[in-house]
Backbone as JSON, one array per atom type, in Angstrom:
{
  "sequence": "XXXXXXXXXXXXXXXXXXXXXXXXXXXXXXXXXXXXXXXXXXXXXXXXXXXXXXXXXXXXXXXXXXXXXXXXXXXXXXXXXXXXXXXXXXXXXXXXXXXXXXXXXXXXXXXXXXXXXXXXXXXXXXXXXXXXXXXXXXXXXXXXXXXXXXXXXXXXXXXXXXXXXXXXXXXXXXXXXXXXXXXXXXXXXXXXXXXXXXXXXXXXXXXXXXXXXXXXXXXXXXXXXXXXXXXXXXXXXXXXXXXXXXXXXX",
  "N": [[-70.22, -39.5, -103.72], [-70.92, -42.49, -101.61], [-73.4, -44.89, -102.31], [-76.74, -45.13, -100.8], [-77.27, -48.06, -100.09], [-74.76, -49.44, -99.46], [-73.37, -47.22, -97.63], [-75.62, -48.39, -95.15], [-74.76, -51.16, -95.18], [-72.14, -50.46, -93.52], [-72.73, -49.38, -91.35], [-73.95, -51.15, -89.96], [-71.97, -52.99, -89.68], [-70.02, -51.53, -87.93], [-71.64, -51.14, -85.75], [-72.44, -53.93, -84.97], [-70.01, -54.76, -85.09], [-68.98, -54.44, -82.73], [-70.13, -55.79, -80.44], [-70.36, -58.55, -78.43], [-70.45, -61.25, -79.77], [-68.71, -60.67, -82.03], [-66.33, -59.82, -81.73], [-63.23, -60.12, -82.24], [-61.02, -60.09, -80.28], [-61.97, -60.63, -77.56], [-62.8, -61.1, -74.14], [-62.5, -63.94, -71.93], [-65.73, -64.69, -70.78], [-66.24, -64.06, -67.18], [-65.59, -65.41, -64.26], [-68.14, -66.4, -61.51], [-69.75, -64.36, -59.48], [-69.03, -65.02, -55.99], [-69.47, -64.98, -53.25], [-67.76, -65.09, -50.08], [-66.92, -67.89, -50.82], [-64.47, -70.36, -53.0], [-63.84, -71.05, -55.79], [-63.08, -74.2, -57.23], [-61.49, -75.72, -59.44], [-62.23, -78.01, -62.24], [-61.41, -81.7, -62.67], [-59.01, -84.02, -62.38], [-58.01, -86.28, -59.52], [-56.05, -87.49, -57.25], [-57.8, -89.98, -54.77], [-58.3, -90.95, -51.85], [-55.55, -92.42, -49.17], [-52.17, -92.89, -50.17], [-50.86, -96.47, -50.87], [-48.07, -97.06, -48.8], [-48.46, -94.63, -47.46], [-46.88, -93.04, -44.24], [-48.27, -91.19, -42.51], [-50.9, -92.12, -41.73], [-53.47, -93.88, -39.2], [-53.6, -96.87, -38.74], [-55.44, -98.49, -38.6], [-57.34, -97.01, -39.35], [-56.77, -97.36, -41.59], [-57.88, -99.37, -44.12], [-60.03, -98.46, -44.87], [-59.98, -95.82, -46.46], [-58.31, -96.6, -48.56], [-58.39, -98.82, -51.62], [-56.68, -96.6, -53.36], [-57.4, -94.01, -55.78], [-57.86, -93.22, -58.8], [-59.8, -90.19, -59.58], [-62.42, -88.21, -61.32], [-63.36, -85.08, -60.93], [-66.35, -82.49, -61.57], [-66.37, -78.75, -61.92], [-66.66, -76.58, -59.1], [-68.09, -74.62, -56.45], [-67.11, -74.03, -52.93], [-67.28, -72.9, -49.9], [-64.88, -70.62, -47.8], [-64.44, -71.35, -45.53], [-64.98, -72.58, -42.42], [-68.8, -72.84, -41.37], [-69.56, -70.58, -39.45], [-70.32, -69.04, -35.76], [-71.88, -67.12, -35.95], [-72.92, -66.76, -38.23], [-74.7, -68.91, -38.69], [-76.13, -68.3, -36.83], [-77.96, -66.48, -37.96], [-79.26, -67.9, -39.0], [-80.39, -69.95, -37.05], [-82.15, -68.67, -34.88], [-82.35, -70.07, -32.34], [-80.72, -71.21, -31.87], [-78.63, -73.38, -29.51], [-75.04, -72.62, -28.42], [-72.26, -74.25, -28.18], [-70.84, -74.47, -24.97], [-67.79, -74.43, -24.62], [-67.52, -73.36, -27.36], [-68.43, -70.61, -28.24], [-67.72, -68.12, -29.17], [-68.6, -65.74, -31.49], [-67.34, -65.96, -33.95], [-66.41, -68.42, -34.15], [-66.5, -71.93, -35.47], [-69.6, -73.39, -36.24], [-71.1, -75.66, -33.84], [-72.57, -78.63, -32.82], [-74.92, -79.6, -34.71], [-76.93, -81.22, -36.84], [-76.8, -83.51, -39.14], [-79.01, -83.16, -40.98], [-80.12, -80.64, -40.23], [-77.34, -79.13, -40.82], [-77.52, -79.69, -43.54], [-80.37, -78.2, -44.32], [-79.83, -75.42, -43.72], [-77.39, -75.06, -45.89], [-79.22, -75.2, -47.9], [-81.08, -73.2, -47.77], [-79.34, -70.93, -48.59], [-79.18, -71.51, -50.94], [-77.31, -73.58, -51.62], [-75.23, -76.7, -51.37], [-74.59, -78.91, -49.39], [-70.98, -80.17, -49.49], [-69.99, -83.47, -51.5], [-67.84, -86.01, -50.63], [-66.29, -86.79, -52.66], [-65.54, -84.06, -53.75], [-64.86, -82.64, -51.44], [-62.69, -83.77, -50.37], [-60.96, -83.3, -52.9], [-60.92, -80.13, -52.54], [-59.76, -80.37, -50.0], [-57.16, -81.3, -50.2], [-55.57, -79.67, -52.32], [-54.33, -79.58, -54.53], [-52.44, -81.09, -53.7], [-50.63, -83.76, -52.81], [-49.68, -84.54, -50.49], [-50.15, -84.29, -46.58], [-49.96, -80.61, -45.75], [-46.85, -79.12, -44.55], [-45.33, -76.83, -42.48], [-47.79, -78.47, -40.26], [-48.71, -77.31, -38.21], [-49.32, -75.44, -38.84], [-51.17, -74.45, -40.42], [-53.14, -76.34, -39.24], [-55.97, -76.7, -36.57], [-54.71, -78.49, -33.97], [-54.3, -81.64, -31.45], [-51.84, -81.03, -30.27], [-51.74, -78.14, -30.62], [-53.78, -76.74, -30.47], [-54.98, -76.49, -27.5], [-57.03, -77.78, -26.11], [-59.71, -76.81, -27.42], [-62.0, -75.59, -30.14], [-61.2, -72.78, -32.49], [-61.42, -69.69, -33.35], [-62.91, -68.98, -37.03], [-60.38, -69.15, -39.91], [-57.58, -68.28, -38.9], [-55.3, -69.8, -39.11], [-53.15, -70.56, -42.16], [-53.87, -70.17, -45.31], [-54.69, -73.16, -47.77], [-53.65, -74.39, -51.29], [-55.63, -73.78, -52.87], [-57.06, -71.92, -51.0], [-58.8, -71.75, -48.95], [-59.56, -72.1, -45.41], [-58.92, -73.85, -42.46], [-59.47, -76.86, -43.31], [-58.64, -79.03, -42.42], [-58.34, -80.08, -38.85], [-59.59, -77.67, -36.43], [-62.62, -78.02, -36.67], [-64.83, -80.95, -36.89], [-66.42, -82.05, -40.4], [-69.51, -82.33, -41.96], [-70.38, -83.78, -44.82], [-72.17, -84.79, -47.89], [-72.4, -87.18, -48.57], [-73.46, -90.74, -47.92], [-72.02, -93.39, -45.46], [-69.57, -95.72, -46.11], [-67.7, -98.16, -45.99], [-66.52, -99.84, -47.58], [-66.53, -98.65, -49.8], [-64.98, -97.56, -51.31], [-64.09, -99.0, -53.39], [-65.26, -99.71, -55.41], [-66.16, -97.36, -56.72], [-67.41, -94.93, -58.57], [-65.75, -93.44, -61.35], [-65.94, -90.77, -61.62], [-67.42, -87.48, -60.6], [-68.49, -89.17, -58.25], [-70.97, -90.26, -55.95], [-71.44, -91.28, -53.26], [-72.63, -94.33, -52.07], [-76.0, -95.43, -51.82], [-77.63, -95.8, -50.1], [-77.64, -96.05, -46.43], [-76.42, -95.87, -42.93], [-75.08, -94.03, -41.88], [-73.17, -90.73, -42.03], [-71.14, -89.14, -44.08], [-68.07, -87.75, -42.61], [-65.33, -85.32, -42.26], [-62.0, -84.22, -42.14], [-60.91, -84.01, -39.4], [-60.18, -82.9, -35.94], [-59.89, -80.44, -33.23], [-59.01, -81.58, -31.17], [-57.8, -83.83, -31.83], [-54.84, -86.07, -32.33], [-51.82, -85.67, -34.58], [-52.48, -87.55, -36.54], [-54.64, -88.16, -36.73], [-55.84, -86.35, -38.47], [-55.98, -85.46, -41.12], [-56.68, -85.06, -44.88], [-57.45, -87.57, -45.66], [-58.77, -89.2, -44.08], [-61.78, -90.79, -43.13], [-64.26, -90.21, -41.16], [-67.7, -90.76, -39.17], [-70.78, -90.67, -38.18], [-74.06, -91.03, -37.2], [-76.75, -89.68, -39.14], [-78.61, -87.66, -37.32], [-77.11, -87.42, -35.29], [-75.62, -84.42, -32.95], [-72.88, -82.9, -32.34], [-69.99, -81.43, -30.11], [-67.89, -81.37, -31.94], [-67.85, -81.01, -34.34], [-69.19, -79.89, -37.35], [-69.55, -78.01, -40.08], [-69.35, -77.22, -43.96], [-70.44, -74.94, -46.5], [-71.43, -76.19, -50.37], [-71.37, -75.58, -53.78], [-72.88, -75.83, -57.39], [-71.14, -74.43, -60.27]],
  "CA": [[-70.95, -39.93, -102.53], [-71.55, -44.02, -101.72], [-74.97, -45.46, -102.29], [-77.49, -45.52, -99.43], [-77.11, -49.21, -99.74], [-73.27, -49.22, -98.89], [-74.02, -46.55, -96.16], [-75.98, -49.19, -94.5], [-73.87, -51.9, -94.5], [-71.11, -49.8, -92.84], [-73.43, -48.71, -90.14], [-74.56, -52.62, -89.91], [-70.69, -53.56, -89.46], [-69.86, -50.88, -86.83], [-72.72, -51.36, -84.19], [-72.61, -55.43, -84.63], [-68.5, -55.73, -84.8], [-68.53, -54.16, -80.95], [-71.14, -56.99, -79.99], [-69.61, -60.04, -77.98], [-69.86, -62.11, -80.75], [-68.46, -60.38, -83.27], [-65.07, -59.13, -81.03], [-62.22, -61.2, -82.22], [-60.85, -59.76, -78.86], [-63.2, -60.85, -76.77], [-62.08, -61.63, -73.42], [-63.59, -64.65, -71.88], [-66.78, -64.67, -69.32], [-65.47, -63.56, -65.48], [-66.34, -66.5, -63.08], [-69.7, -66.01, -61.14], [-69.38, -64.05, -58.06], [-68.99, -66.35, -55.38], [-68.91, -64.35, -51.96], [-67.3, -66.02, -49.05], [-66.57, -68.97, -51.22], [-63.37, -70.1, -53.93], [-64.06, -71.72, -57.42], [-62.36, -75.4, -57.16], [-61.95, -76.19, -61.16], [-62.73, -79.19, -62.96], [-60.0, -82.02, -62.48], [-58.58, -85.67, -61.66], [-56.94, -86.4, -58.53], [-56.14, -88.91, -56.25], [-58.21, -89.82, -53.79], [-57.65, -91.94, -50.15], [-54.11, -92.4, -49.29], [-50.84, -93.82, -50.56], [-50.61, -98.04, -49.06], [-47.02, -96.59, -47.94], [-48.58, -93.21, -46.1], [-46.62, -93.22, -42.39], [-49.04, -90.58, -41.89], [-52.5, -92.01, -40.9], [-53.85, -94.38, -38.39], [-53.45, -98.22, -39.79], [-57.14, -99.1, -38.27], [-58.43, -96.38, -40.23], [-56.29, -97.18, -43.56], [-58.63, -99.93, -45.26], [-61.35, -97.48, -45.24], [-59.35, -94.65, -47.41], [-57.99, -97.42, -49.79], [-57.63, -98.27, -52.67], [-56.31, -94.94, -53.59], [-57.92, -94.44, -56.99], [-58.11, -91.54, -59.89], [-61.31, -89.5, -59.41], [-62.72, -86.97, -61.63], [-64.83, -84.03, -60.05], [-66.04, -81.05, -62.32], [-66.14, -77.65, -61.25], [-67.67, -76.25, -57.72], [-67.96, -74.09, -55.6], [-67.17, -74.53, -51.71], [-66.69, -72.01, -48.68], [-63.33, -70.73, -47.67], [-64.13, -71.82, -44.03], [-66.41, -73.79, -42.07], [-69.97, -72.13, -41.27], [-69.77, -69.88, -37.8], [-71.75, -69.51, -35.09], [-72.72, -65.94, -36.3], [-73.48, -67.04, -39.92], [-75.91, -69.76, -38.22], [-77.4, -67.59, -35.93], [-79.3, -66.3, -38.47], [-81.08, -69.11, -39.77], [-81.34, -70.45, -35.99], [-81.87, -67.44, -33.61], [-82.82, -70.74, -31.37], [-79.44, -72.34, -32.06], [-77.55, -73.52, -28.56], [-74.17, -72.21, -28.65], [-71.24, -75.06, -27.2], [-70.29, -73.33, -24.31], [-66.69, -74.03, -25.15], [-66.87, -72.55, -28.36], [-69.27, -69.34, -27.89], [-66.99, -67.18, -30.1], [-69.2, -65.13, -33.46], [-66.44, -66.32, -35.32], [-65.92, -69.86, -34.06], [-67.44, -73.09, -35.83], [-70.81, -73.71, -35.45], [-71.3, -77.15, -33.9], [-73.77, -79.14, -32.55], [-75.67, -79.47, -36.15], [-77.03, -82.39, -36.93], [-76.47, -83.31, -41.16], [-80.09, -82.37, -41.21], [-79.69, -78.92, -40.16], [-76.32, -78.36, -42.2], [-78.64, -79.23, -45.08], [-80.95, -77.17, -44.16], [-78.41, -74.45, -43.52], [-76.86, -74.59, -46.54], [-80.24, -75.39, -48.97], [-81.43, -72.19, -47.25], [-78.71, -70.16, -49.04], [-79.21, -72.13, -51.97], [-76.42, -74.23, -51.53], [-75.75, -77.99, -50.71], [-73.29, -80.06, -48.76], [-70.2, -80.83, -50.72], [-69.52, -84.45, -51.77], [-66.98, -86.72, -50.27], [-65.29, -86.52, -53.46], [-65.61, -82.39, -53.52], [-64.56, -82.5, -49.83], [-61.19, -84.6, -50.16], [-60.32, -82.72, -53.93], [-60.98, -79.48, -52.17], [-58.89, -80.43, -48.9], [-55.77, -81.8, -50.6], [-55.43, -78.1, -52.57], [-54.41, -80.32, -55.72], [-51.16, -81.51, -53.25], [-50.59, -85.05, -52.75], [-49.8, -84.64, -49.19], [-50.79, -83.13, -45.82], [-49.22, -79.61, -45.73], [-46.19, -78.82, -43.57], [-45.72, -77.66, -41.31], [-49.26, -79.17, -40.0], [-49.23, -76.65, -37.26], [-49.65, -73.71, -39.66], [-52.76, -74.99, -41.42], [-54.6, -76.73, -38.42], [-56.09, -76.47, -34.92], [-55.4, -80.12, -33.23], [-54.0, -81.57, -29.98], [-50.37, -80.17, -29.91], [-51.67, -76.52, -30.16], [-55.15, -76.07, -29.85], [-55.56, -76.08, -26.33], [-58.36, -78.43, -26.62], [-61.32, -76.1, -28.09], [-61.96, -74.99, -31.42], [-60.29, -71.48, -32.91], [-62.12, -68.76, -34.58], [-62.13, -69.69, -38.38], [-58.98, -68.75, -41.19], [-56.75, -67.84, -38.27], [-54.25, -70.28, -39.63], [-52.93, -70.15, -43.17], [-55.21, -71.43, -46.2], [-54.52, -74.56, -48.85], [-53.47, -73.97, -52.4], [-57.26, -72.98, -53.04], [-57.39, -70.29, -50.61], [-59.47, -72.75, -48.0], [-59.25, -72.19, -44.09], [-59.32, -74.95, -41.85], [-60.14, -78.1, -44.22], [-57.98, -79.99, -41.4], [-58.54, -79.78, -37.84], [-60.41, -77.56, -36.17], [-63.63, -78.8, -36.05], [-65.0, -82.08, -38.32], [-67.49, -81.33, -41.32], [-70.4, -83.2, -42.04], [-70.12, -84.53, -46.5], [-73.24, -85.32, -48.31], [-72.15, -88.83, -48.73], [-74.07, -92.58, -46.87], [-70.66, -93.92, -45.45], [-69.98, -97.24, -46.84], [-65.86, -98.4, -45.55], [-65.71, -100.52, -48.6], [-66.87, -97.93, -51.1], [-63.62, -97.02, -52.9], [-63.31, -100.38, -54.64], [-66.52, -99.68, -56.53], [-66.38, -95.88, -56.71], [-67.46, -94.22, -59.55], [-64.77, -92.79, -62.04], [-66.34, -89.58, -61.96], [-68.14, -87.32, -59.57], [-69.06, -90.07, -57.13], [-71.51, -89.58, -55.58], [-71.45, -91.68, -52.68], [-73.4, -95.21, -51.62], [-77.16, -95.04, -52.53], [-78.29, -95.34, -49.13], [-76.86, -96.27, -45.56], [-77.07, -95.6, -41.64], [-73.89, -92.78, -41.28], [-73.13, -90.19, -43.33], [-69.5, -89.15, -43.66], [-67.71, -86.57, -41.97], [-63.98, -85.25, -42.53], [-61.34, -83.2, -41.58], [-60.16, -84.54, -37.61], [-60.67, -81.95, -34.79], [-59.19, -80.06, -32.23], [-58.17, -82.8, -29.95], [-56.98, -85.25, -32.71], [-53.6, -86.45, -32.96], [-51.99, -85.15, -36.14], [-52.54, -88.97, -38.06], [-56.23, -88.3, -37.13], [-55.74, -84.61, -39.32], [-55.6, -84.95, -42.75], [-57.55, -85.33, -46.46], [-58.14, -88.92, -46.53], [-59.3, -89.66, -43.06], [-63.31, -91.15, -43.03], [-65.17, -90.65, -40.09], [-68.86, -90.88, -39.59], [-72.08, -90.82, -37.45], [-75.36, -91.34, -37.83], [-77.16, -88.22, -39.56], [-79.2, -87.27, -36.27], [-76.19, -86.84, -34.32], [-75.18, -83.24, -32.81], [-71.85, -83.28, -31.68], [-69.17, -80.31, -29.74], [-66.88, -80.91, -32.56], [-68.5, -81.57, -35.64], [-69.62, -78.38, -37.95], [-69.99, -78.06, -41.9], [-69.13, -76.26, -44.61], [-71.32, -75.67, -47.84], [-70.87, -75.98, -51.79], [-72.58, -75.08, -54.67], [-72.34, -75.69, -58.49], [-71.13, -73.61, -60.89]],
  "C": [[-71.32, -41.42, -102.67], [-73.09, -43.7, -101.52], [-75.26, -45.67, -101.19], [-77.32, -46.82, -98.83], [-75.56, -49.92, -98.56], [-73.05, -48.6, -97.54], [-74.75, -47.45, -95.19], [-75.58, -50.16, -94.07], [-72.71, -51.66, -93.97], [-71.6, -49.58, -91.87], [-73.46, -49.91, -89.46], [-73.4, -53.1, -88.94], [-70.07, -52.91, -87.89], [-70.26, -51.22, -85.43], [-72.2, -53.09, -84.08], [-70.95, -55.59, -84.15], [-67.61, -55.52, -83.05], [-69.3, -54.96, -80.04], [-69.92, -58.03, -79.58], [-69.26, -60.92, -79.22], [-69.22, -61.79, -81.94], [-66.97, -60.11, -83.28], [-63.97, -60.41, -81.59], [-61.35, -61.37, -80.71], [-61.32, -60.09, -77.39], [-62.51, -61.55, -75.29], [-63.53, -62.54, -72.64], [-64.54, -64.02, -70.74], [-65.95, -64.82, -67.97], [-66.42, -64.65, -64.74], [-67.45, -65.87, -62.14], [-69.06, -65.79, -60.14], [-69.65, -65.22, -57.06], [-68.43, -65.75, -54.12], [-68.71, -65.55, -51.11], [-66.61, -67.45, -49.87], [-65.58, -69.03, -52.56], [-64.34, -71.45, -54.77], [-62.91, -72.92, -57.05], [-62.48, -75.82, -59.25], [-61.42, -77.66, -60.92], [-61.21, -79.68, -62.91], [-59.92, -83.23, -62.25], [-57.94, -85.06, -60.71], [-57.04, -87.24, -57.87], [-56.65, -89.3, -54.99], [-58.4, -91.01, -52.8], [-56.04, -91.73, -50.0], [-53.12, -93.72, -50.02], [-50.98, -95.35, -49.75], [-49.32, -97.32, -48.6], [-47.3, -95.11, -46.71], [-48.16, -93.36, -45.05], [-47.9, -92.19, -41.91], [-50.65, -90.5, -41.33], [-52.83, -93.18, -39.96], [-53.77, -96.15, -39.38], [-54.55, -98.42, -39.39], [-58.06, -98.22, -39.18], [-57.87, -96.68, -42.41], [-57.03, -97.94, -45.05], [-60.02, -98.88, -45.52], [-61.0, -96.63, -46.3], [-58.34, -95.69, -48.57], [-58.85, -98.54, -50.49], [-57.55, -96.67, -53.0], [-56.47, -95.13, -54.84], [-57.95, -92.54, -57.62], [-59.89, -90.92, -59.6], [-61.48, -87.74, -60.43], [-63.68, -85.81, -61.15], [-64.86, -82.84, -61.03], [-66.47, -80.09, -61.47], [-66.95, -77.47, -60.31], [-66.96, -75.17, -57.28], [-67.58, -74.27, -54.25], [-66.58, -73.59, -51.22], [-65.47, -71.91, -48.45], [-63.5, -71.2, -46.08], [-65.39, -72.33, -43.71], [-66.95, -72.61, -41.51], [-69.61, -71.79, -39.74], [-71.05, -69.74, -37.27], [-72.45, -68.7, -35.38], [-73.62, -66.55, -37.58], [-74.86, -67.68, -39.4], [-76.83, -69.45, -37.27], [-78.4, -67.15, -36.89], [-80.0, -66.89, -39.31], [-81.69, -69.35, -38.62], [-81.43, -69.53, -35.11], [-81.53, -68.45, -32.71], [-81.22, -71.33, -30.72], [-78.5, -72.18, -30.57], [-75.96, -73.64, -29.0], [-72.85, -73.65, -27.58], [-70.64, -74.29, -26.33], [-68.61, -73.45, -23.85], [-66.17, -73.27, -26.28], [-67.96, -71.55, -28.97], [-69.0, -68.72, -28.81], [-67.84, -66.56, -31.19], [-68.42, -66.07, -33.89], [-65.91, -68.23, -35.55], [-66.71, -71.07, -34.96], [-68.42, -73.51, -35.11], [-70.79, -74.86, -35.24], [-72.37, -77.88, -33.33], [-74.89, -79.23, -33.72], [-75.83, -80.72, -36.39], [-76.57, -82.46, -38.41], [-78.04, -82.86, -41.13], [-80.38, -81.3, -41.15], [-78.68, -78.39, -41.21], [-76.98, -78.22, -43.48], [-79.15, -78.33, -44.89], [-80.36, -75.89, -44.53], [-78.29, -73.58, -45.33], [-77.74, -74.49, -47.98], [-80.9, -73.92, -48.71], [-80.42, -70.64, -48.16], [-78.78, -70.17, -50.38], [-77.87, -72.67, -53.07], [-76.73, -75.66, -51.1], [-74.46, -78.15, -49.7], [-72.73, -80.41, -49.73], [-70.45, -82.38, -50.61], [-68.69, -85.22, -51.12], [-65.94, -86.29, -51.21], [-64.36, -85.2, -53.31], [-65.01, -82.39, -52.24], [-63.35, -83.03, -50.25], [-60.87, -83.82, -51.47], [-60.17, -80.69, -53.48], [-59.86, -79.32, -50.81], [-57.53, -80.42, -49.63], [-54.98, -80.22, -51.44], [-54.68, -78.38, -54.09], [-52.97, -80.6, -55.22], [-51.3, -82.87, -53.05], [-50.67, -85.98, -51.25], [-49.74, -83.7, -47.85], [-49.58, -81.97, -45.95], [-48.35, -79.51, -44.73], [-45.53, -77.48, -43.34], [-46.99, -78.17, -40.5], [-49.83, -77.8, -39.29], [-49.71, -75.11, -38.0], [-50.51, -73.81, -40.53], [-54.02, -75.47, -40.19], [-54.12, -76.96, -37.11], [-56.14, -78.17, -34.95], [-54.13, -80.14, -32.26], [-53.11, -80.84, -29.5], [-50.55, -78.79, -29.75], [-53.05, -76.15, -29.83], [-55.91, -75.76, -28.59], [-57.21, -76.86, -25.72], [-59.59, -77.98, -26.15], [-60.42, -75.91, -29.31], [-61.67, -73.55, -31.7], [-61.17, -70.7, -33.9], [-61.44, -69.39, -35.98], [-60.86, -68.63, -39.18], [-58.24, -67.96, -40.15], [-56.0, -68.69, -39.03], [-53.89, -70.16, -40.92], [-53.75, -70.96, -44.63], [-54.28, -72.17, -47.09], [-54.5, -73.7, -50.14], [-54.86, -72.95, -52.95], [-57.83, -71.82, -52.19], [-58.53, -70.69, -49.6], [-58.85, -72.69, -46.66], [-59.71, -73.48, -43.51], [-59.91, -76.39, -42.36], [-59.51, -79.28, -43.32], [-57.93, -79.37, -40.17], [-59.44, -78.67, -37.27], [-61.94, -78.13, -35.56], [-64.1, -79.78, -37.76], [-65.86, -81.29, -39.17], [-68.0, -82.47, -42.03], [-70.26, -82.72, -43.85], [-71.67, -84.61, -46.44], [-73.3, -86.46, -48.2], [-72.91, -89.42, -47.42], [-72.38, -92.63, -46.84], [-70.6, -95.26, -45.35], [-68.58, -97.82, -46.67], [-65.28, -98.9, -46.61], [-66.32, -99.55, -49.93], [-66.22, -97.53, -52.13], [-63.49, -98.29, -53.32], [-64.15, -100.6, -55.34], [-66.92, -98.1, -56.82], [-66.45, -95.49, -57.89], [-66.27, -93.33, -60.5], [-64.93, -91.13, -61.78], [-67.55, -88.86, -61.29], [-69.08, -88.46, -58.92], [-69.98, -89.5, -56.22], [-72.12, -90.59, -54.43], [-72.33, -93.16, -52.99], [-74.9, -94.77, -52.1], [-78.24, -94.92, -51.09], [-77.0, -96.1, -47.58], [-77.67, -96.16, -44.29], [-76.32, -94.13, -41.2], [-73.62, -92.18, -42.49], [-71.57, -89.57, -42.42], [-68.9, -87.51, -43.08], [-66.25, -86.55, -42.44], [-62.94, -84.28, -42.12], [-60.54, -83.45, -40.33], [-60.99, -82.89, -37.32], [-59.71, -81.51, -34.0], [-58.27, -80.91, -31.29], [-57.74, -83.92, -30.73], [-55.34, -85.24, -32.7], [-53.56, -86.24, -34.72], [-52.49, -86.81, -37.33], [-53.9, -88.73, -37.89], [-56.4, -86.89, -37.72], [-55.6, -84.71, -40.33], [-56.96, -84.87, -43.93], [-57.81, -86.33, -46.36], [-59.02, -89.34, -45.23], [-61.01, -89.62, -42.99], [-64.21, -91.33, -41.86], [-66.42, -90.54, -40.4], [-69.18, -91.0, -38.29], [-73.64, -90.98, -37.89], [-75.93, -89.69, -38.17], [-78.26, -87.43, -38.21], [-78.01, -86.77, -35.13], [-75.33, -85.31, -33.64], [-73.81, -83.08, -32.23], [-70.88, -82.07, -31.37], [-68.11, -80.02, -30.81], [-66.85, -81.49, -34.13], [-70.08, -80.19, -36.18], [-69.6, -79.17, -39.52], [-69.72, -77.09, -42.77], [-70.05, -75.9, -45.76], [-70.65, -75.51, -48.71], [-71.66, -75.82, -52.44], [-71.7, -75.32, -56.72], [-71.76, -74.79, -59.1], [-71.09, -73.63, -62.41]]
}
């Protein structure tokens, strides 16, 4: 018969070697649930456009250049922009665009003060500029084709906005990140900001008058539809075609 002592450290070995840390096996930690919304991992990528792009507006092109390396680490962010249902129930009050009425359609008329709200309320924020354009692009270089099978704008939309993830999602599994309706960024918008941009989660200007928006819209021509395109308004502004999405760390 082994010694009591021996007996003990066999017992010791048993219970502890089925413990996490002890598993040589061990399979890693399962990403944090994350309803409604996809995991974007940690990454470089390139962000504004190519100087050769044929595909965007030349009045808007010094704004989205220099096209520069950008690192962003991991996030969270919605697979579609916030509806009008979702936002009914923060605002019962909330006036509905009476072109785009729909539950399912993009909520619009939101000022960036509300989307905050909105999405601080869930205990979420507004993505980034950065997060917003590394999230759009789907870690592709350029807009998806055919255009019309990713986003609502002039040629098919009928000009209104489209219940959301009718069309087909981005590498990441993202509805509507182009066209549709715009989406109000965390970011001050600053035109000359990429030639002093931070290597690494940027995190916009430090203050401003407009905060940035992205995506185009329903009634845009496809060069006003893509990832790099910078529009803006002032953060008070409510507008028929200008919605939001949220994000969140992880």
């Amino acid at each position: 018969m082994k010694p009591p002592w021996i007996l003990a450290l066999t017992a010791i070995f048993v219970v502890t070697s089925g413990a996490p840390g002890w598993s040589k096996g061990r399979k890693p930690a399962a990403p944090p649930e994350l309803p409604g919304m996809a995991a974007i991992p940690a990454g470089e990528f390139l962000m504004g456009s190519r100087p050769d792009d044929p595909e965007i507006y030349e009045v808007e092109r010094p704004k989205e250049q220099p096209q520069h390396k950008v690192w962003v680490d991991a996030f969270a962010i919605d697979r579609h922009e916030v509806t009008n249902a979702e936002y009914s129930r923060f605002d019962l009050e909330h006036g509905r665009d009476p072109r785009l009425r729909c539950p399912e359609c993009p909520v619009t008329n939101v000022s960036w003060f509300e989307a905050r709200a909105y999405c601080a309320h869930l205990q979420k924020r507004l993505p980034t500029e950065a997060e917003w354009e590394k999230a759009a692009k789907g870690g592709a270089t350029a807009s998806p084709k055919p255009l019309a099978d990713y986003a609502w704008y002039l040629s098919n939309a009928d000009g209104i906005a489209h219940p959301v993830g009718k069309k087909k999602p981005n590498q990441y599994g993202l509805y509507d990140m182009l066209g549709n309706v715009r989406e109000w960024t965390a970011d001050w918008f600053d035109a000359g900001y990429y030639a002093r941009s931070e290597p690494k989660n940027p995190p916009g200007p430090t203050a401003g008058t407009r905060r940035v928006e992205r995506g185009g819209a329903f009634f845009l021509f496809k060069e006003g539809v893509n990832a790099t395109i910078r529009y803006n308004h002032p953060a008070e502004f409510r507008l028929y075609f200008l919605g939001f999405r949220c994000a969140r760390d992880v």
